[in-house]
Backbone as CSV, one residue per row, in Angstrom:
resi,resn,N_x,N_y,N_z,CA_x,CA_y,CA_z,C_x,C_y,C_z
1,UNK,0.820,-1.200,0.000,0.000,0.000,0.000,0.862,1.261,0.000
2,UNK,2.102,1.212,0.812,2.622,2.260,0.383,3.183,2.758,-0.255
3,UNK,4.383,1.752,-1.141,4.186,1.775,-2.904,3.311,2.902,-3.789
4,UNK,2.272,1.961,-3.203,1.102,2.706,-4.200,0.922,4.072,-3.967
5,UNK,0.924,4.267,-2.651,0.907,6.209,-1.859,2.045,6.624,-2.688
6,UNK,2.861,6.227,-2.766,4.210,6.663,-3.362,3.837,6.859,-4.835
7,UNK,3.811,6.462,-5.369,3.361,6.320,-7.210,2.546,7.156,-7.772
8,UNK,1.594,7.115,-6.617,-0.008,7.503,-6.751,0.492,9.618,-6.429
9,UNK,1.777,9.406,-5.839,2.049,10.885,-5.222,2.815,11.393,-6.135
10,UNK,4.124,10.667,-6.317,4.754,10.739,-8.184,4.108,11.385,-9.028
11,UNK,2.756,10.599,-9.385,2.268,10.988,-10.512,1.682,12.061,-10.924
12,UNK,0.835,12.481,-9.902,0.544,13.918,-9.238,1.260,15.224,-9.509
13,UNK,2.486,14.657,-8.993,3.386,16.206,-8.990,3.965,15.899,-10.361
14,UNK,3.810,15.370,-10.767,4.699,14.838,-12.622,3.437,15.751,-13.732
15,UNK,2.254,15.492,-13.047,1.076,16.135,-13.908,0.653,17.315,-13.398
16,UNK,0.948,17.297,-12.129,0.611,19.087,-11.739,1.624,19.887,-12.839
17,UNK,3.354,19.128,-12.485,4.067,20.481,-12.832,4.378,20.196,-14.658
18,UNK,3.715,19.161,-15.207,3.289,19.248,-16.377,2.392,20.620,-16.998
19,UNK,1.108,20.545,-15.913,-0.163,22.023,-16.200,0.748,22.957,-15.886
20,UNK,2.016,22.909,-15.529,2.139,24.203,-15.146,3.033,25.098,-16.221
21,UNK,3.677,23.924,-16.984,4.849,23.943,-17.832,4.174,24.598,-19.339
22,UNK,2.495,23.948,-19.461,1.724,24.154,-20.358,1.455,25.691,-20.398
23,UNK,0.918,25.993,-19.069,0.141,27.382,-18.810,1.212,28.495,-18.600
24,UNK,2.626,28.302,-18.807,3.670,29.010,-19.072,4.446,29.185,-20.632
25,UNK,3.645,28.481,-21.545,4.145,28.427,-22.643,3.498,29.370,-23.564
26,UNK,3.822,29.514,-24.830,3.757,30.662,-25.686,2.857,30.604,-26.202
27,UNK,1.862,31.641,-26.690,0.856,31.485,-27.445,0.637,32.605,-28.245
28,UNK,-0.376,32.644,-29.343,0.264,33.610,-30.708,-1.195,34.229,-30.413
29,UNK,-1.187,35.740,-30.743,-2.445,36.646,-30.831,-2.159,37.314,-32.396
30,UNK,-3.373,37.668,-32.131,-3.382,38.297,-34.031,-3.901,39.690,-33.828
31,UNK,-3.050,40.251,-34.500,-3.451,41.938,-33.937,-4.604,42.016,-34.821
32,UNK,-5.694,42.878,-34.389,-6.546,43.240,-34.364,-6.653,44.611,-35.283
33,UNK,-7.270,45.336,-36.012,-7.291,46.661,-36.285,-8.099,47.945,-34.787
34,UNK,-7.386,48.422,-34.653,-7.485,49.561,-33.530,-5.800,48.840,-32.179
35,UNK,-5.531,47.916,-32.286,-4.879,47.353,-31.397,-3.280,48.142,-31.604
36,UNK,-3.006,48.524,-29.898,-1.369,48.761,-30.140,-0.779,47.686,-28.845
37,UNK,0.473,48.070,-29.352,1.101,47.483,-27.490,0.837,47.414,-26.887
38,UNK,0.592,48.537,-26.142,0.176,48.922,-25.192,-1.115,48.205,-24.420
39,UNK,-2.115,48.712,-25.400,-3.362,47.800,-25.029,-3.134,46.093,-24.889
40,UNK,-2.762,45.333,-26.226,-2.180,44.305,-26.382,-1.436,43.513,-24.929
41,UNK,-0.320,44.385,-24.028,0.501,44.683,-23.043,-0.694,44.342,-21.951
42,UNK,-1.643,45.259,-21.553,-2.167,45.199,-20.866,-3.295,44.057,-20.739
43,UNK,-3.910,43.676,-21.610,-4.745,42.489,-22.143,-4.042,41.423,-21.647
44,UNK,-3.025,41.444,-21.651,-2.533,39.709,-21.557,-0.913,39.672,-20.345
45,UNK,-1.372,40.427,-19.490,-0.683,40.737,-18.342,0.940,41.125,-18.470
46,UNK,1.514,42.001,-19.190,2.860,41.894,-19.841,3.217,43.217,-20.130
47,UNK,4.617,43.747,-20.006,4.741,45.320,-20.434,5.585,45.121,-22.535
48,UNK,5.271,46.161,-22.671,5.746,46.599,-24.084,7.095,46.074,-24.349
49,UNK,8.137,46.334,-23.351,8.996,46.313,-23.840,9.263,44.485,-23.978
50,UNK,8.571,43.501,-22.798,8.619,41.962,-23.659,7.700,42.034,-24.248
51,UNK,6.630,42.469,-24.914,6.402,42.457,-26.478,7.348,42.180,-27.613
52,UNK,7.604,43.716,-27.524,9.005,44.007,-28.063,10.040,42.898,-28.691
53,UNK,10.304,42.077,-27.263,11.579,41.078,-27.349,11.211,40.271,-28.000
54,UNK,9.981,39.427,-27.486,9.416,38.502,-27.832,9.185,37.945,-29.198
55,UNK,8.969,39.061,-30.299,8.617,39.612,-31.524,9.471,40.267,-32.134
56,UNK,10.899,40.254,-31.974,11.710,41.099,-32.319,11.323,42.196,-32.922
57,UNK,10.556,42.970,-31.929,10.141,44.587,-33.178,11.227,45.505,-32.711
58,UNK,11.445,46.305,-33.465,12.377,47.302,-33.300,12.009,48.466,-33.449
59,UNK,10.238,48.659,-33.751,9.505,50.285,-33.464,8.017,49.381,-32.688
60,UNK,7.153,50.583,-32.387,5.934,50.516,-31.250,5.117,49.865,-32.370
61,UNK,5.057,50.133,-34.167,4.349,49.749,-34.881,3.996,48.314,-35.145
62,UNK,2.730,47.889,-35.288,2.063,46.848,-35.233,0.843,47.070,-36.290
63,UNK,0.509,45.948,-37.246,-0.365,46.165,-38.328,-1.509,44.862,-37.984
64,UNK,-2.986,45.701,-38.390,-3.709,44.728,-38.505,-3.158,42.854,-38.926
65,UNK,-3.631,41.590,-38.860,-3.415,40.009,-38.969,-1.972,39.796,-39.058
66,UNK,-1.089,40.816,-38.104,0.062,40.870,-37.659,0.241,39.589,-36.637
67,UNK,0.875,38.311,-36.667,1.068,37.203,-35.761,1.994,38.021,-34.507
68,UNK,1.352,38.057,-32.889,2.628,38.267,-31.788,2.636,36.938,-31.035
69,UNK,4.039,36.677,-31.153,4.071,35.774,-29.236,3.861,36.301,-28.100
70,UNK,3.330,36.050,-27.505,2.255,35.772,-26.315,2.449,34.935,-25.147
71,UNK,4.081,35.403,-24.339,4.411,34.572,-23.206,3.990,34.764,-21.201
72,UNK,3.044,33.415,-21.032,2.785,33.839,-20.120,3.506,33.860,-18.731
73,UNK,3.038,34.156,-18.053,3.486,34.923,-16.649,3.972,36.169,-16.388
74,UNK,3.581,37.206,-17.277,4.720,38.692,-17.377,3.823,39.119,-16.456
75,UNK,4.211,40.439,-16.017,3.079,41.257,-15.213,3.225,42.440,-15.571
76,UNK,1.988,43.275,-15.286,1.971,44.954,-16.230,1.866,45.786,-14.856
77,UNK,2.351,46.679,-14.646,1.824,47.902,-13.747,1.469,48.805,-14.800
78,UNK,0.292,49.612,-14.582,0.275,50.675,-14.813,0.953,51.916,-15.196
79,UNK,1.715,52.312,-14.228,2.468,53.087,-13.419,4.464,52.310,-12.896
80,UNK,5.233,52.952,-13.635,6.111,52.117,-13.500,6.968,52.001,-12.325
81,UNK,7.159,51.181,-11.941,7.973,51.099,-9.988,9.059,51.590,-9.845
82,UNK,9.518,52.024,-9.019,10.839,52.496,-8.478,12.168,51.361,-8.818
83,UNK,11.766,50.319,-9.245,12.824,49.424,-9.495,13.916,49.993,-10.391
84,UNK,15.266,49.915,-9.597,16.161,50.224,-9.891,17.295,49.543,-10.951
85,UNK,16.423,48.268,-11.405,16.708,47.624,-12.961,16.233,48.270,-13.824
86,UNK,15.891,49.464,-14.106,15.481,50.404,-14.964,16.491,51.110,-15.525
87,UNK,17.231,50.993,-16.424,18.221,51.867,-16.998,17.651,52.671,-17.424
88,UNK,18.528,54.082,-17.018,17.963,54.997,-18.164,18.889,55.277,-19.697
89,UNK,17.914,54.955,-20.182,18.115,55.510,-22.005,18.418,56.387,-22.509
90,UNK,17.839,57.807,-22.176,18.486,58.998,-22.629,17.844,59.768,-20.785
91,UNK,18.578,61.228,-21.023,18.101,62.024,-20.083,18.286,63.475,-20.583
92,UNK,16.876,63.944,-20.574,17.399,65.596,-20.438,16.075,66.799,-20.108
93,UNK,16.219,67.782,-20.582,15.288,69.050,-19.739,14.255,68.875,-21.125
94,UNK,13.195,69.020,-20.320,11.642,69.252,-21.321,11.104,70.251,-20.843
95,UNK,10.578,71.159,-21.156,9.260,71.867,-20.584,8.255,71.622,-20.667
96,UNK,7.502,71.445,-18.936,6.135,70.594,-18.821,5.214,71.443,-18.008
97,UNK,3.924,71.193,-18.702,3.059,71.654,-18.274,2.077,70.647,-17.798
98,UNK,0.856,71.188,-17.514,0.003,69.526,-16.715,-1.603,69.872,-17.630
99,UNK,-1.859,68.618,-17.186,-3.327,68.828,-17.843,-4.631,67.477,-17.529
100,UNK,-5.683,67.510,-17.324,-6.527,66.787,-16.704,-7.690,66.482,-17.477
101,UNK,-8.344,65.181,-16.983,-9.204,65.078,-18.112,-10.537,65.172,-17.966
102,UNK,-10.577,66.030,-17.092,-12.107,67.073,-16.092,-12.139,68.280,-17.015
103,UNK,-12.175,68.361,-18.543,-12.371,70.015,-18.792,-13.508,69.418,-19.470
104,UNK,-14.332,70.597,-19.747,-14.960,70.461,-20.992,-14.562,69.971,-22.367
105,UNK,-15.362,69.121,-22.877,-15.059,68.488,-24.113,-13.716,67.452,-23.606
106,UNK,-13.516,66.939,-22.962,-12.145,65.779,-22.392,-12.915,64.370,-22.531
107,UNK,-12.183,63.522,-23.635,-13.029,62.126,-23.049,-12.835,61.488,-21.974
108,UNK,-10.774,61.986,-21.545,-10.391,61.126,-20.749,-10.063,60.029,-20.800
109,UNK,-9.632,59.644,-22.380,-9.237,58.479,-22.631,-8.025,58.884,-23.848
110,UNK,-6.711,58.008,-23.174,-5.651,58.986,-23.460,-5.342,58.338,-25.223
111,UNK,-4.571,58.456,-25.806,-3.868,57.990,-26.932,-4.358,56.023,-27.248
112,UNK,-3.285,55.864,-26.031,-2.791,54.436,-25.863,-4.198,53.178,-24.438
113,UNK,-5.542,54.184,-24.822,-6.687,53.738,-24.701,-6.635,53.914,-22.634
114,UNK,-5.718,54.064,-22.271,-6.178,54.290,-20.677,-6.881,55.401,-20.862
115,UNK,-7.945,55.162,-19.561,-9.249,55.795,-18.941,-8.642,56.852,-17.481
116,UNK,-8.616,57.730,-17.813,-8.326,58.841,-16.500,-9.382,58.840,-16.074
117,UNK,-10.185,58.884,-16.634,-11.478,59.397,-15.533,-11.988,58.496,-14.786
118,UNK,-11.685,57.440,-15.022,-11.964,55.832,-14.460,-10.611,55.838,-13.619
119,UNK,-9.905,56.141,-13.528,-8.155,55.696,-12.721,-7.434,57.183,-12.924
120,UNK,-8.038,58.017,-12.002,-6.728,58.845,-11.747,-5.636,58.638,-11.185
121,UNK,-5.422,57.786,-10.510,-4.468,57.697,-9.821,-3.291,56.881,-10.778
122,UNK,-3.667,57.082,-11.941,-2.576,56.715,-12.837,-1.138,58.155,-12.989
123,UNK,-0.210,57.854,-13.067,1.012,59.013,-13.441,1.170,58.619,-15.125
124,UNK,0.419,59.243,-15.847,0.547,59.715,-17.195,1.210,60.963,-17.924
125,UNK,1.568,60.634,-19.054,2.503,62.051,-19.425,1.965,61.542,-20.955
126,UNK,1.996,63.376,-21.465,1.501,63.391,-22.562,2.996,63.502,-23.492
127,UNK,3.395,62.967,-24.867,4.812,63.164,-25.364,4.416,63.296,-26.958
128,UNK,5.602,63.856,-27.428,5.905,63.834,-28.428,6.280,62.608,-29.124
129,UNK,5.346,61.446,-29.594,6.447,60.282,-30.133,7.467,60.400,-30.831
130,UNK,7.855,61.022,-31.432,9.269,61.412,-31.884,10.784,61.287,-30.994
131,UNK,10.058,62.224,-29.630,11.033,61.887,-28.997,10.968,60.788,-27.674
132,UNK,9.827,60.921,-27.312,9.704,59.672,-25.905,8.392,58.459,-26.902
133,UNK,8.732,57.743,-26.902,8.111,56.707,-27.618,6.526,56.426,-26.718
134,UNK,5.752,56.107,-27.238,4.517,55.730,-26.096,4.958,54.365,-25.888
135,UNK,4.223,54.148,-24.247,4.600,53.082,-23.439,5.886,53.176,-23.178
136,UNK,6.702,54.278,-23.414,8.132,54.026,-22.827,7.457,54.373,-21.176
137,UNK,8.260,53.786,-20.109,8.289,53.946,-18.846,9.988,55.244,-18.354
138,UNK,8.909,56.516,-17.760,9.861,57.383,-17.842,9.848,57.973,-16.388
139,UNK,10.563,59.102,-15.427,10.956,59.501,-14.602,11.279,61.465,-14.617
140,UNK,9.619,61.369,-14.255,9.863,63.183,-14.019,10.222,63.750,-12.931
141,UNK,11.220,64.902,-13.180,11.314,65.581,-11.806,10.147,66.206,-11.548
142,UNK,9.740,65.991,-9.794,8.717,66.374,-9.283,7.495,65.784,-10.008
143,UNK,7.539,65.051,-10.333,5.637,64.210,-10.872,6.317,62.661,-10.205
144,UNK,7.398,61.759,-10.804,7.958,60.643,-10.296,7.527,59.423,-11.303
145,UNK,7.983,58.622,-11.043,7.604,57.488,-12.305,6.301,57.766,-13.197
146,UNK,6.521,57.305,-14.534,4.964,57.916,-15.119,4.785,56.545,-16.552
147,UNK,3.945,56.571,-17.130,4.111,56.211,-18.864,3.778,56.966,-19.889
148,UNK,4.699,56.985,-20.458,4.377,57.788,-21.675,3.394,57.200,-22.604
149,UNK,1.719,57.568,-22.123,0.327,57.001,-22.608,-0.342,58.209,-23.445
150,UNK,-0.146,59.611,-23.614,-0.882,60.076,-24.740,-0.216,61.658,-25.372
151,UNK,-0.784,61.591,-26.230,-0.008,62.443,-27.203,-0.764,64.127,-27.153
152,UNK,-0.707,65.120,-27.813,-1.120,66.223,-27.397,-1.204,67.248,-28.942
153,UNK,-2.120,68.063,-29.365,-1.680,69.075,-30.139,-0.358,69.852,-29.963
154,UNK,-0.038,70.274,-28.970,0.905,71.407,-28.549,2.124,70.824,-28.461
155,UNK,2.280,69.327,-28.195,3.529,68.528,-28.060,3.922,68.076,-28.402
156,UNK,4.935,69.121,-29.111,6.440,68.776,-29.501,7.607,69.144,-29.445
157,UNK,8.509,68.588,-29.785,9.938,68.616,-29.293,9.787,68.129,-27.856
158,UNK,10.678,68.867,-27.312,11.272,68.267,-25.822,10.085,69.415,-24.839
159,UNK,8.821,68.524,-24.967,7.852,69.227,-24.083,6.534,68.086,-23.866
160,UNK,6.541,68.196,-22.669,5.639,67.239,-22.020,4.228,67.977,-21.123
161,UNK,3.108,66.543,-21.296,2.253,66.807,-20.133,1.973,66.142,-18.597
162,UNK,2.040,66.461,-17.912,2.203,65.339,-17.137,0.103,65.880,-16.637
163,UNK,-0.471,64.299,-16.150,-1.866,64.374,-15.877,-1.877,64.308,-14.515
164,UNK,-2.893,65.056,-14.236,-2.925,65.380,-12.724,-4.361,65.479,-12.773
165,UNK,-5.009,65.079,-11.467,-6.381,64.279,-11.718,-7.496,65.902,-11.656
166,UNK,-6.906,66.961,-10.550,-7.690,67.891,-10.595,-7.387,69.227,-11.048
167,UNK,-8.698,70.125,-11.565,-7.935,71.487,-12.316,-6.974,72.206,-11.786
168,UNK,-7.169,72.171,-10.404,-6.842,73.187,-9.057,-5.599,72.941,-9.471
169,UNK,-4.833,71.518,-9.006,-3.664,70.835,-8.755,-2.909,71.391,-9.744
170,UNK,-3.610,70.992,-11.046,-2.925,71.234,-12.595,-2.679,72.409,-12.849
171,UNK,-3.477,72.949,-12.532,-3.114,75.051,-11.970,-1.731,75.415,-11.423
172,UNK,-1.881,74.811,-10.038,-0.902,74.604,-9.073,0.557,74.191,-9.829
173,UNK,0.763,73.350,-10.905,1.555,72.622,-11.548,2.499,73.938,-12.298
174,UNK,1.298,74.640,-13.163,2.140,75.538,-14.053,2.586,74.691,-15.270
175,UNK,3.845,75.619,-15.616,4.519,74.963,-16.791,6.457,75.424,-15.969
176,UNK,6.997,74.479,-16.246,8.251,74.081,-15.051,9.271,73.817,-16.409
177,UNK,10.322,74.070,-16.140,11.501,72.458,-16.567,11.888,72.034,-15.840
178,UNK,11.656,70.809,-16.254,11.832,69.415,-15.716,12.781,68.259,-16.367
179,UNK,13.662,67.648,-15.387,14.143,66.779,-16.211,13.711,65.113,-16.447
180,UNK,13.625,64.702,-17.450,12.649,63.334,-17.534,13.992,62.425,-17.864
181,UNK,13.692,61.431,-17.629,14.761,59.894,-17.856,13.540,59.116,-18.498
182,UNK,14.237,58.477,-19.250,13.649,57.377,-20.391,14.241,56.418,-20.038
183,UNK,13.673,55.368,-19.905,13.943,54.092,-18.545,14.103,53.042,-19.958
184,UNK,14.270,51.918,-19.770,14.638,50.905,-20.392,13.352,49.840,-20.073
């Protein structure tokens, strides 16, 4: 009988860590028309930049019945962490102003499909893709970790928005230079 406890326990952990080996393996999505990274990123628990790897892309661009790999276990924040495996990429002075998505006529739904008005408590910055890529994960003085999630009429060159949930605050904000880091 105890043989059998034994075998019977074997087999178990041979087929558990089989499901587990499965539910860690790769799987292919088909881009969609309206679909970027970003969204893509967030859908399937994972940041841009293993997109990126995964798929060897070498720009943010992605085309409609475009095949991606699709590896699981990644995890997405929002909002990028203080983790200090973050290289920075480039660094230098922008001039930033703030802006919220409480005005008149605001949908509140930025570029790269996040909802402010649903999640303020997101740290968003509005950029120039030219120069800060969307979904790059970046580092403002005085705002603090952010993503570069939406784009702006007024912004370009080396000038940013950073979102701040109320008018008052965003008042309070002004327009500053600031220096931003482009994280890795």
């Amino acid at each position: 009988m105890k043989k059998l406890i034994i075998i019977f326990t074997l087999t178990m952990a041979l087929f558990v860590s089989g499901a587990n080996e499965s539910s860690a393996a790769s799987s292919t999505y088909t881009v969609k028309k309206g679909d970027n990274l970003y969204r893509i990123s967030v859908a399937h628990k994972t940041t841009i930049a293993n997109l990126k790897a995964w798929n060897n892309l070498k720009t943010n661009v992605i085309h409609p019945n475009q095949k991606l790999a699709i590896k699981a276990g990644g995890k997405v924040a929002a909002t990028p962490s203080r983790d200090t495996s973050n290289a920075v990429q480039k660094e230098f002075m922008v001039s930033a102003s703030a802006y919220t998505a409480n005005c008149h006529g605001c949908s509140g739904i930025t570029k790269t499909g996040l909802n402010l008005k649903k999640n303020p408590h997101l740290k968003v910055i509005a950029v120039d893709p030219k120069v800060i890529p969307l979904g790059s994960k970046v580092h403002v003085e005085g705002y603090g970790y952010a993503v570069a999630g939406d784009i702006g009429g007024a912004i370009k060159g080396n000038k940013i928005d950073v979102f701040i949930p109320t008018k008052s605050a965003a008042y309070k904000w002004g327009r500053k230079q600031v220096k931003v880091k482009v994280l890795q």
